[in-house]
TORMIDREN-182815 format. One record per residue (C-alpha): residue number from 1; residue in three letters; x, y, z. Coordinates in Angstrom, 1 decimal, padded with zeros to 4 digits. Example, Ala and Ser with C-alpha at 12.3 -4.5 7.8 and 13.67 -1.06 7.14 Angstrom:
# residues 2
resi: 1	resn: ALA	X: 012.3	Y: -004.5	Z: 007.8
resi: 2	resn: SER	X: 013.7	Y: -001.1	Z: 007.1
This chain:
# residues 204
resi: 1	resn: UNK	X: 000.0	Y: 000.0	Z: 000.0
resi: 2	resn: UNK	X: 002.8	Y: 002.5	Z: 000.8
resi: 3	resn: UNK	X: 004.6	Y: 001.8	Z: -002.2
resi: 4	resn: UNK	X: 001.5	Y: 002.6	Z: -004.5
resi: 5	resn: UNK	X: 000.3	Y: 006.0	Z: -002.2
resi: 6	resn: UNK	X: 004.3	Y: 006.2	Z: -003.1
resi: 7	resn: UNK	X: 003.9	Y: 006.1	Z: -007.0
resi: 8	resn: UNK	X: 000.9	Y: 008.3	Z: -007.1
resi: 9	resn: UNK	X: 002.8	Y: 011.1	Z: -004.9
resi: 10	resn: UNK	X: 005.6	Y: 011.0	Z: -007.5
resi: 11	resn: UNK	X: 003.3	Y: 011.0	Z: -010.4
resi: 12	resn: UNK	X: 001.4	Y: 014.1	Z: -009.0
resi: 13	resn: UNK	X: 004.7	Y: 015.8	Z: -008.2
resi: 14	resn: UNK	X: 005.8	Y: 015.2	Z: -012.0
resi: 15	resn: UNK	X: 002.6	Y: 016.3	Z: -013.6
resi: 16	resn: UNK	X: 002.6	Y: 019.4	Z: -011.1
resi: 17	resn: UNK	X: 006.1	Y: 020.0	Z: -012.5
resi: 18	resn: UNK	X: 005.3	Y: 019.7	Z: -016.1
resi: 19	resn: UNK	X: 002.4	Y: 022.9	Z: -015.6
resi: 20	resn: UNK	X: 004.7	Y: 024.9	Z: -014.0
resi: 21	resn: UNK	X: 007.3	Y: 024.4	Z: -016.6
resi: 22	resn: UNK	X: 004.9	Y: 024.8	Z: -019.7
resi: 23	resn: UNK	X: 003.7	Y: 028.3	Z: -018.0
resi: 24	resn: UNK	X: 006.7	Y: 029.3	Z: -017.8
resi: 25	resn: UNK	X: 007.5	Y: 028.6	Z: -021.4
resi: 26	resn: UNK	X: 004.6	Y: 030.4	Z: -022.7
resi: 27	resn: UNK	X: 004.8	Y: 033.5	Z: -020.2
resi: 28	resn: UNK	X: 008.6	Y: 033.7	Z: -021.6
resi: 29	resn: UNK	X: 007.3	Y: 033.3	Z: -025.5
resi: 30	resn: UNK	X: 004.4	Y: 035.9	Z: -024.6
resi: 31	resn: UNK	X: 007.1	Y: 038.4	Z: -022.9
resi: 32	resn: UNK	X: 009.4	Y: 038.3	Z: -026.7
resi: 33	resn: UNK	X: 006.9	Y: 039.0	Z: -028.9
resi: 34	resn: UNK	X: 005.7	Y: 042.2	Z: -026.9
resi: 35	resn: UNK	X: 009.4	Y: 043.6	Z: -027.6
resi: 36	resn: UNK	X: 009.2	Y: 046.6	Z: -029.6
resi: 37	resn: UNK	X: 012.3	Y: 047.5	Z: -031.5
resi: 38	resn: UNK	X: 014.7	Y: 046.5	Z: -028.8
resi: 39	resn: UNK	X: 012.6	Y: 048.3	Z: -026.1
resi: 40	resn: UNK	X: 009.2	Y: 046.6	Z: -025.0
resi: 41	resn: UNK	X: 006.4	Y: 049.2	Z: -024.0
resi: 42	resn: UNK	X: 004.0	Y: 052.3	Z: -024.8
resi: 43	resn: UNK	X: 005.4	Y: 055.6	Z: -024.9
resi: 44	resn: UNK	X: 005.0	Y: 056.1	Z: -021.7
resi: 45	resn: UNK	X: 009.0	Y: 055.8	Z: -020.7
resi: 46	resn: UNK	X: 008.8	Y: 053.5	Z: -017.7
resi: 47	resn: UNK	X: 010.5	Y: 050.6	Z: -019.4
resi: 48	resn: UNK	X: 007.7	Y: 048.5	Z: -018.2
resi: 49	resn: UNK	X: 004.5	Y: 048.2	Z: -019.4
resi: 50	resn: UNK	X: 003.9	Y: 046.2	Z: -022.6
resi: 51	resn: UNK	X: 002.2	Y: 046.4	Z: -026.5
resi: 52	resn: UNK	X: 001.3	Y: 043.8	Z: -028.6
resi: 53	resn: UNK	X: 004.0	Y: 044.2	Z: -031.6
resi: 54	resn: UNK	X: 000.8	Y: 044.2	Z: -034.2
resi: 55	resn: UNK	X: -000.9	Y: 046.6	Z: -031.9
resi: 56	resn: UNK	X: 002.1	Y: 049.3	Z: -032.3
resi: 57	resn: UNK	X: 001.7	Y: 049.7	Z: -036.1
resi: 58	resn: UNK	X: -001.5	Y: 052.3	Z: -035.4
resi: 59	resn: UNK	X: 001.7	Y: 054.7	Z: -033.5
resi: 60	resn: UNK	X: 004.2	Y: 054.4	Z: -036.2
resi: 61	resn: UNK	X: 005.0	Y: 057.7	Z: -038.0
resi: 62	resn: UNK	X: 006.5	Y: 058.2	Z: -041.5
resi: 63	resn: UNK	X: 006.4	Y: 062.2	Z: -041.1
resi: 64	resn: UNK	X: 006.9	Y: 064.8	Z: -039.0
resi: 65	resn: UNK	X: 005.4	Y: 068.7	Z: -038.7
resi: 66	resn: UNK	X: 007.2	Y: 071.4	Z: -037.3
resi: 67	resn: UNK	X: 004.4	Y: 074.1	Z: -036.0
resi: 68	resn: UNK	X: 004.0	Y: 076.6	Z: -033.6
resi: 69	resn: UNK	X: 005.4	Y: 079.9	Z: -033.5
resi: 70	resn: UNK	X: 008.0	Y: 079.4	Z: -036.4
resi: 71	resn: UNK	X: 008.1	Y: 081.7	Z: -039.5
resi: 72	resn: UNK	X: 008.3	Y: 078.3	Z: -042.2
resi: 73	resn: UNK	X: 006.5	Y: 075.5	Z: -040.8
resi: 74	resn: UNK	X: 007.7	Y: 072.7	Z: -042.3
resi: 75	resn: UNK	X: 006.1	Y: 068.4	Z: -043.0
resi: 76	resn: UNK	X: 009.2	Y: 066.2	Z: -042.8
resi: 77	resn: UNK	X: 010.0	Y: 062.8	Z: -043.4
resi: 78	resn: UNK	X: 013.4	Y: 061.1	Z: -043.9
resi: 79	resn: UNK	X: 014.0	Y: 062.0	Z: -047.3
resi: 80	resn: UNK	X: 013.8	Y: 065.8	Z: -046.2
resi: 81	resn: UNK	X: 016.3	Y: 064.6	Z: -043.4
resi: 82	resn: UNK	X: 019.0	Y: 062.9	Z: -045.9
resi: 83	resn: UNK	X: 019.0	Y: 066.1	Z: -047.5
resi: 84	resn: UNK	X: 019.7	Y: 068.4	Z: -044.3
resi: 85	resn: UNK	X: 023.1	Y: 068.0	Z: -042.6
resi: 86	resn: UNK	X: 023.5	Y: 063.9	Z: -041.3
resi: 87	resn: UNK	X: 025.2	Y: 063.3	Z: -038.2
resi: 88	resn: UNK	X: 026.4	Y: 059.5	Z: -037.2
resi: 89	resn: UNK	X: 026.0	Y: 059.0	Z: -033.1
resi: 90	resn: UNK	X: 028.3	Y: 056.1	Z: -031.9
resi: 91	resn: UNK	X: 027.0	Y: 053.9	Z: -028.6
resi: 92	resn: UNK	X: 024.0	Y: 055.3	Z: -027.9
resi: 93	resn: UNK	X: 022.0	Y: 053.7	Z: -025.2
resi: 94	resn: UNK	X: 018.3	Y: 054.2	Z: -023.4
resi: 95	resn: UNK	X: 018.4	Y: 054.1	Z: -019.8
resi: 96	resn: UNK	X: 015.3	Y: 054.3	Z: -017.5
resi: 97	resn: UNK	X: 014.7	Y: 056.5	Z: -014.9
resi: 98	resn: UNK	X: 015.4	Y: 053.3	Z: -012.9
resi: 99	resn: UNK	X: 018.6	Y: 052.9	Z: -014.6
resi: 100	resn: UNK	X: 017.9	Y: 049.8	Z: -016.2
resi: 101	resn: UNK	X: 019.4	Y: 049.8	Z: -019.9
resi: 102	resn: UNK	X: 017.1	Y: 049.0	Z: -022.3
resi: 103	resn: UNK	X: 018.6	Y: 049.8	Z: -025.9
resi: 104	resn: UNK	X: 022.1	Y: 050.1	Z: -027.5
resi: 105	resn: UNK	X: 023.3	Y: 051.6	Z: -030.6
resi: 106	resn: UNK	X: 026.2	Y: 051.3	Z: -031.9
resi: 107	resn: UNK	X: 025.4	Y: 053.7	Z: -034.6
resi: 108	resn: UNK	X: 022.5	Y: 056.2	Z: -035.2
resi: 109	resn: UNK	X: 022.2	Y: 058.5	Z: -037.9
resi: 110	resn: UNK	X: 019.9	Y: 061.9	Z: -037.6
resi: 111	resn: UNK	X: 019.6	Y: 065.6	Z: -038.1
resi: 112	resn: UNK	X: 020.1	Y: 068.5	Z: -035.0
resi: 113	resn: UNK	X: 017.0	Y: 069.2	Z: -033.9
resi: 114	resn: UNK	X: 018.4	Y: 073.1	Z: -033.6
resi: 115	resn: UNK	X: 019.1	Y: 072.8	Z: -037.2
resi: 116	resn: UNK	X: 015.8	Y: 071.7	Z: -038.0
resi: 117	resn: UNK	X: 014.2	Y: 074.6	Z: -035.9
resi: 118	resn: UNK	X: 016.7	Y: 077.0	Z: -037.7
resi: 119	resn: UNK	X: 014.9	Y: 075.4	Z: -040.9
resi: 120	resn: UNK	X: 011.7	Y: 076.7	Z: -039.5
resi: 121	resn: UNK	X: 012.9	Y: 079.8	Z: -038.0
resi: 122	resn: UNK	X: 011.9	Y: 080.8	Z: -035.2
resi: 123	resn: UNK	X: 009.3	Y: 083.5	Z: -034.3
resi: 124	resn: UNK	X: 011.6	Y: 086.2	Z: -032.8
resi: 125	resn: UNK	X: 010.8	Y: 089.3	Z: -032.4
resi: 126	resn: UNK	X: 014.6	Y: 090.6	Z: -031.7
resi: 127	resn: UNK	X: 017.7	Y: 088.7	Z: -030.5
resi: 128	resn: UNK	X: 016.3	Y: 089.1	Z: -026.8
resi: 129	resn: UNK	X: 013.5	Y: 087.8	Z: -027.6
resi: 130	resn: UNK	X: 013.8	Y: 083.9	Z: -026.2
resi: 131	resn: UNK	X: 010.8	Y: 083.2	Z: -024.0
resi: 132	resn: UNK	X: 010.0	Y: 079.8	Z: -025.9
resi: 133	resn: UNK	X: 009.7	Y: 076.0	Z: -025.6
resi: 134	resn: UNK	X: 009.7	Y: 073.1	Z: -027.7
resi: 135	resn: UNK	X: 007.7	Y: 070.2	Z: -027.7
resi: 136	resn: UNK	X: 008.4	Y: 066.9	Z: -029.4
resi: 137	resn: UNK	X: 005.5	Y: 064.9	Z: -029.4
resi: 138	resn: UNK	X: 004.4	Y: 061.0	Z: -030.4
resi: 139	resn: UNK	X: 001.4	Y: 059.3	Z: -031.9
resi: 140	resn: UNK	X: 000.5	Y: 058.5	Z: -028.4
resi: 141	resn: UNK	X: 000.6	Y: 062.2	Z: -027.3
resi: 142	resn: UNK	X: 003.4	Y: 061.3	Z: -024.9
resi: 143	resn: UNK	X: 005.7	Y: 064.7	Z: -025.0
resi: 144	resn: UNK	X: 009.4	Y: 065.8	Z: -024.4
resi: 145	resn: UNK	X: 010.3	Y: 069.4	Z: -024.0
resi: 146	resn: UNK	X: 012.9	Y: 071.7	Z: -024.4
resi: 147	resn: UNK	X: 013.7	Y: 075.3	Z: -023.1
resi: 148	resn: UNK	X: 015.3	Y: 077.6	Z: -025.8
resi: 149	resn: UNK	X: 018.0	Y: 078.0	Z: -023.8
resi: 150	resn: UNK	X: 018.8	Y: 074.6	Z: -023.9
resi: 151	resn: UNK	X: 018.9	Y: 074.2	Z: -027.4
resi: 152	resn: UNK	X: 020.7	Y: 077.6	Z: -028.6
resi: 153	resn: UNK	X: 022.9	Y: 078.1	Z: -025.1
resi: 154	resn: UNK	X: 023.7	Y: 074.9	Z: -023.9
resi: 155	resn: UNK	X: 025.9	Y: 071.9	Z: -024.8
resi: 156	resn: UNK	X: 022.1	Y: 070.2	Z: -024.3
resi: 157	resn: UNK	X: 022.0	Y: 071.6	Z: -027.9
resi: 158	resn: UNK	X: 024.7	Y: 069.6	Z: -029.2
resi: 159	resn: UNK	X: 022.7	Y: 066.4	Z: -028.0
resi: 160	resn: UNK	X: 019.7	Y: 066.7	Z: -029.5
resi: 161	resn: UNK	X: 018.6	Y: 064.5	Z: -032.5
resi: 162	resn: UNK	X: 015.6	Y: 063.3	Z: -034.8
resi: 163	resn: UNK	X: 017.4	Y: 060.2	Z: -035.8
resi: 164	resn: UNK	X: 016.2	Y: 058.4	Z: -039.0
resi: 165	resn: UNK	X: 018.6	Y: 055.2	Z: -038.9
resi: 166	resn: UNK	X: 020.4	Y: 052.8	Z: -035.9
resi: 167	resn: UNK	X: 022.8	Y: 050.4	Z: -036.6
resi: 168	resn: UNK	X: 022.9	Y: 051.0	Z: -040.7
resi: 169	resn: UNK	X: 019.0	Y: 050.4	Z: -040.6
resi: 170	resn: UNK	X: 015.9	Y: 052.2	Z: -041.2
resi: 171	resn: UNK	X: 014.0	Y: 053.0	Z: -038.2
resi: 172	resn: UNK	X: 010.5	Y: 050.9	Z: -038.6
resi: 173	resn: UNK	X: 008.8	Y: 049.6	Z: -035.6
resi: 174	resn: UNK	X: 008.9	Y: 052.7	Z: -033.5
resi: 175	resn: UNK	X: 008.1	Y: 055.3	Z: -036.6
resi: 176	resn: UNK	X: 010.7	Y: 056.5	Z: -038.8
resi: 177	resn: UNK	X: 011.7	Y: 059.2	Z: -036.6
resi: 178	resn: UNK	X: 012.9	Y: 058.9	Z: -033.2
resi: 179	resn: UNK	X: 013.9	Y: 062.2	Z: -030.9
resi: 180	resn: UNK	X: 016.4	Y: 061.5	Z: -028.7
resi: 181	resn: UNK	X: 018.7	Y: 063.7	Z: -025.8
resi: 182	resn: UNK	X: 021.9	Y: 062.2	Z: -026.1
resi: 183	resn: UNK	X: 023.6	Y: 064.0	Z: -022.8
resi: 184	resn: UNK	X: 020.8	Y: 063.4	Z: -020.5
resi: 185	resn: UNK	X: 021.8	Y: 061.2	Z: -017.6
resi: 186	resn: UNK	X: 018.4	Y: 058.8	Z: -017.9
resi: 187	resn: UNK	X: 018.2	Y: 059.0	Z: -021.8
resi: 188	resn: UNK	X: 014.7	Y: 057.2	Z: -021.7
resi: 189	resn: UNK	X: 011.9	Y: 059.9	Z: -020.5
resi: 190	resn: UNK	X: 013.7	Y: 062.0	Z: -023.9
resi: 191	resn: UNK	X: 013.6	Y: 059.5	Z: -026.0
resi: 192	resn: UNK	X: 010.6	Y: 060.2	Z: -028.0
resi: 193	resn: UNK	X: 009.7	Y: 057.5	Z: -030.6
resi: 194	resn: UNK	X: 006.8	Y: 057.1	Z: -032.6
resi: 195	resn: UNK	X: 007.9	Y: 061.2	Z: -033.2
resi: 196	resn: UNK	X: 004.8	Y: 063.1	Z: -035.1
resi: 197	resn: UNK	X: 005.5	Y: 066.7	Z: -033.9
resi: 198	resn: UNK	X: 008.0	Y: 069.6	Z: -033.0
resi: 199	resn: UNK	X: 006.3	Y: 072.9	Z: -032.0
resi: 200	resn: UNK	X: 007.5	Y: 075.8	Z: -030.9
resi: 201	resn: UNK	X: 005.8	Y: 077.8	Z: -027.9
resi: 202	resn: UNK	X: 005.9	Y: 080.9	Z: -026.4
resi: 203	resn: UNK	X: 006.1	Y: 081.5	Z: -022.7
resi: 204	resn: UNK	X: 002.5	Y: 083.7	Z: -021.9
């Protein structure tokens, strides 16, 4: 009798085992195919949450408008940005605000974001005249800003990219453009993909 209530332990202890171990395998295959691009998630920066890859095509972008208090508003896609002055970024990576890395590039390829608002120009009135902001926005409405200063005084403005390419590839799954802040300490809550908008503000 023992050795048969001895079997049927063993047996329920196996089949228990196999469950667990077939959950586990699907909960892994579930957690790949909700990787975006290298980075799994909405817009919404915190590394975290997760999007069906299929589910992310309604976000993806393949232009940009540049609006707002400018004097040239411009519609831009990547074509427009091969034709503006290229820049290659080596080793770029997205951190959290957690500090957990999420992305590396070893290459990007993209245009100065103060290059594209000197495209636009600018609604100045004089050279003192620098009470503005710029949002870059995504599909998702989730925004990025920028102080003037940051862009025209600061090395800030040095860092600042719409890329079009990383690693010698066209940008797809997270729109053509991506904004990114190259010198911010948590690159992530900058790192604006899915890109649809730049507009310039004025500070009321």
């Amino acid at each position: 009798m023992k050795k048969i209530l001895l079997t049927i332990s063993t047996a329920v202890l196996i089949l228990v085992f196999i469950i667990i171990s077939n959950n586990v395998t699907r909960t892994s295959e579930t957690n790949k195919s909700l990787s975006i691009g290298g980075m799994a998630g909405t817009n919404t920066r915190n590394c975290m949450m997760s999007l069906q890859a299929e589910d992310s095509m309604k976000f993806i972008s393949s232009q940009i408008t540049v609006n707002g208090d400018v004097d040239n508003p411009l519609i831009l896609n990547v074509d427009s940005l091969r034709k503006m002055k290229v820049v290659t970024i080596e080793n770029f990576k997205v951190i959290c605000q957690s500090g957990a890395e999420t992305k590396e590039n070893k290459t990007c390829k993209g245009v100065l974001l103060r290059d594209i608002l000197d495209k636009a120009k600018i609604s100045q009135s004089d050279h003192k005249d620098r009470n503005f902001y710029i949002v870059a926005r995504a599909t998702d409405n989730y925004k990025a800003t920028f102080s003037w200063a940051e862009i025209y005084n600061n090395p800030t403005g040095d860092n600042v990219y719409v890329l079009f390419e990383e690693n010698e590839q066209p940008i797809k799954e997270q729109g053509d453009m991506i904004l990114i802040c190259k010198n911010d300490i948590k690159t992530g809550p900058r790192h604006v993909y899915w890109l649809k908008n730049i507009e310039v503000k004025r500070v009321d």
